[in-house]
C-alpha positions in Angstrom: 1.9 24.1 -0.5 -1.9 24.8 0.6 -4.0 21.7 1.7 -6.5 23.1 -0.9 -3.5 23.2 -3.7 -3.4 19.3 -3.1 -4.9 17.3 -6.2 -6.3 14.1 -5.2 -6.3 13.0 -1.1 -5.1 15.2 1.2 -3.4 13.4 3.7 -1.5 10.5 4.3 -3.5 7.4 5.2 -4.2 7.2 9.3 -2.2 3.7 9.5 0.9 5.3 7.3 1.0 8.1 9.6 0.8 6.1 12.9 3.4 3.5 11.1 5.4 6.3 10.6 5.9 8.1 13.9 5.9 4.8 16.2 8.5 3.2 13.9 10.5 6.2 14.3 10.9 6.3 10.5 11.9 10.1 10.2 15.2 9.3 12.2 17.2 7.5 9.3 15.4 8.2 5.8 16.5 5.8 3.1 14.3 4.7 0.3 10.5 4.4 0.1 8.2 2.7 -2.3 4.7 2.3 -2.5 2.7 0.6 -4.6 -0.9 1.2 -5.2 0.5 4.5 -4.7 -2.8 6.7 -6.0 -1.8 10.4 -5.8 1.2 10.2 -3.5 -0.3 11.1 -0.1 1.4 8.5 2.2 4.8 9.1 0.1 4.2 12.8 0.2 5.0 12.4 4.0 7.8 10.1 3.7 9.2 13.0 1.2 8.8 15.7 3.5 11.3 13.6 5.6 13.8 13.6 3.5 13.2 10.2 1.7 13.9 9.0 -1.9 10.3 8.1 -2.9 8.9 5.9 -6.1 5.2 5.4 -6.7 3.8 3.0 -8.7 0.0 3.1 -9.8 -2.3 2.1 -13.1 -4.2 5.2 -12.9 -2.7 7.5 -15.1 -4.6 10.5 -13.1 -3.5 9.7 -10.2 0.1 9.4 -11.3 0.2 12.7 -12.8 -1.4 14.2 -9.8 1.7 12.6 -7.7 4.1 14.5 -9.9 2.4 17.4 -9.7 1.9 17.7 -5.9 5.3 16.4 -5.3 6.8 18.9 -7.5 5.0 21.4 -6.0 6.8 20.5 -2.4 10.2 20.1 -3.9 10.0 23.8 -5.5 8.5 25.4 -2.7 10.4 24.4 -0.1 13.6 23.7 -1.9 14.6 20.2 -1.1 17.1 17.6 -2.1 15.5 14.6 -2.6 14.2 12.8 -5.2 10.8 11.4 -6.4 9.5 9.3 -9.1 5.7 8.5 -9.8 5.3 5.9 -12.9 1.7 4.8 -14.3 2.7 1.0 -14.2 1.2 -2.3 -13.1 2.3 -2.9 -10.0 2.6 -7.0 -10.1 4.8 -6.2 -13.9 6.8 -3.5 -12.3 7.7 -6.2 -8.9 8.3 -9.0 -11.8 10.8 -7.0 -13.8 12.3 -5.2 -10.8 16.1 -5.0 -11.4 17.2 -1.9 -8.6 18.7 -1.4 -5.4 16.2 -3.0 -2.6 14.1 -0.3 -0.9 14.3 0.7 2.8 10.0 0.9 3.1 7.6 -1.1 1.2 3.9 0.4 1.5 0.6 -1.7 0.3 -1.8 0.3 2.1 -5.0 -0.5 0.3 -3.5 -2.0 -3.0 -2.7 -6.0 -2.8 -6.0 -7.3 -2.0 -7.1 -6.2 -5.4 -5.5 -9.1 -6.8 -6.8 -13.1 -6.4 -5.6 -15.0 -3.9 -2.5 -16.9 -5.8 -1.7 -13.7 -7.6 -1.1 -11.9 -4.0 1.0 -15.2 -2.7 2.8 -14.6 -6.3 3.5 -11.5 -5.6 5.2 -12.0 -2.5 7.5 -14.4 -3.7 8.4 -11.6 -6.6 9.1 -9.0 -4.1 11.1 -11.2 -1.9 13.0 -13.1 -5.1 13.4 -10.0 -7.4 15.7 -8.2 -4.5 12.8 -5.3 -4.2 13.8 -5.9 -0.2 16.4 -6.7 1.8 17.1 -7.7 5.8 16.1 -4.9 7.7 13.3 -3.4 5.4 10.2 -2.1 7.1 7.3 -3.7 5.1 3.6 -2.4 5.5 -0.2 -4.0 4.0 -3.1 -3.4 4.8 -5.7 -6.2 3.7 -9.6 -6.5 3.9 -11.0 -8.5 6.9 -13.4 -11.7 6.3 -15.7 -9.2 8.4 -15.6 -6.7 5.9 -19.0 -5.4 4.2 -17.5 -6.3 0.6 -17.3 -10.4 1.8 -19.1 -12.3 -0.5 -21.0 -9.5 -2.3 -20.4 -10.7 -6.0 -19.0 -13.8 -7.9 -16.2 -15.9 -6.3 -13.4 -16.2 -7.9 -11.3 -17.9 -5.9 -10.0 -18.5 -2.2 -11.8 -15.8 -0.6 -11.6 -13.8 -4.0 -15.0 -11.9 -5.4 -15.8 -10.0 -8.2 -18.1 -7.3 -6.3 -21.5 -6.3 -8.3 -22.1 -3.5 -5.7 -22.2 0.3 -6.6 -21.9 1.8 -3.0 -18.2 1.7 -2.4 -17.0 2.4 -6.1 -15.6 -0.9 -6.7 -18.2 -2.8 -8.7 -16.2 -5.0 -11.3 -13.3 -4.9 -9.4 -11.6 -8.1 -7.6 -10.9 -8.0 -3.6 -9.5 -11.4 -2.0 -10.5 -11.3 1.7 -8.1 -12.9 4.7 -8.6 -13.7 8.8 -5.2 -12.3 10.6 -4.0 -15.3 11.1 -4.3 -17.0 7.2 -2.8 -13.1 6.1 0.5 -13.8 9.0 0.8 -17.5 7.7 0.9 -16.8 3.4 3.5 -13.8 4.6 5.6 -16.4 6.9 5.4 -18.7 4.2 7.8 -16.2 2.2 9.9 -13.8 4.5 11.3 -14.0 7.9 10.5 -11.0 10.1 13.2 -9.8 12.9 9.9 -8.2 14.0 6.1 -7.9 13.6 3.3 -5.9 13.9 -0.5 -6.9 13.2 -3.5 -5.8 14.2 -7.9 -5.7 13.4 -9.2 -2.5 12.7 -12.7 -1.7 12.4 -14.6 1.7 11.5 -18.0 2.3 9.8 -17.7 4.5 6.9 -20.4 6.2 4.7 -20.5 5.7 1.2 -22.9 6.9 -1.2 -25.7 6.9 1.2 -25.0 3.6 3.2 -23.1 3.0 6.4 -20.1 0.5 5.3 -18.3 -1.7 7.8 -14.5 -1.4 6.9 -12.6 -4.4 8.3 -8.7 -4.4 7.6 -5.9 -5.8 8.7 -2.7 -4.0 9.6 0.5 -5.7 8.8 3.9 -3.9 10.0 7.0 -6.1 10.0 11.2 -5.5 9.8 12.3 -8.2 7.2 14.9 -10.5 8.6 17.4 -12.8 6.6 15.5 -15.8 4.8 
């Protein structure tokens, strides 16, 4: 499949990839879910590995696009594998979860949409709903409090705002903001980690006409018993 053929983002998020390679992830493949999962470009390269993949997103474009793209892969270069993109709400589909635990979790860019208890809530369901299991390689990625979203809009809660700005595309939409630290301690607070990962990262960004100061944090942790 062409780059050009690719509906929606082309590649896989920078992070992913790095996650990835310097976890060594293409040595075993097992099962990956992402959720927040847009139009399947981190799980495209988790597929092309030889992983079972399941996306989970609300936008009903983006999920069609991930079938579409994935499909396109499967057929064209014959594999195995198996795939499933579903246009659900993520914090519903974690609730209800009843399947075998997953082998990768991926929240690249998806959990700080939700207010601050909803986020700690969510945590608890993936963690009592048996969505993971000792040894699962979990990875977020969370706005910093340095961000250029921080406090642009209506608080709503512990670091929570409703933005009102156009220039990133998110006006209306909810973003809860954390320091490393408070981001490690609400995770600690839920799951033991045989090992962690977690890091600041910084990059200015243009965005319908303005320089934007992206600030995330980079969480990558093996989930231990507890």
């Amino acid at each position: 499949m062409l780059v050009r053929e690719i509906k929606g983002l082309k590649f896989p998020d920078e992070s992913v990839t790095r996650f990835f390679f310097k976890e060594r992830l293409f040595e075993k493949p097992g099962r990956a879910l992402e959720l927040g999962c847009g139009n399947g470009n981190n799980l495209s390269l988790f597929y092309q590995y030889g992983y079972d993949v399941t996306g989970i997103d609300i936008n009903e474009t983006s999920v069609l696009h991930a079938n579409e793209n994935t499909a396109a892969i499967k057929g064209g270069y014959h594999l195995e594998n198996e795939f499933r993109f579903s246009c659900e709400d993520m914090t519903e589909y974690v609730r209800d979860f009843k399947g075998e635990p997953v082998d990768i979790l991926l929240m690249p860019s998806s959990l700080y949409y939700l207010p601050y208890n909803a986020i700690r809530q969510m945590l608890l369901d993936i963690k009592g709903n048996g969505l993971t299991k000792p040894g699962t390689k979990m990875f977020f990625r969370m706005r910093d409090l340095d961000d250029y979203r921080f406090g642009k809009g209506r608080k709503v809660g512990t670091n929570s705002f409703v933005l009102d700005i156009k220039e990133t595309n998110e006006e209306g939409r909810t973003i809860t903001f954390f320091s490393k630290a408070e981001f490690l301690a609400m995770l600690e607070s839920v799951f033991r980690f045989r090992s962690h990962n977690v890091i600041k990262s910084r990059v200015e960004n243009q965005q319908i006409g303005k320089i934007v100061d992206n600030s995330d944090i980079i969480f990558s942790g093996e989930r231990d018993h507890g």
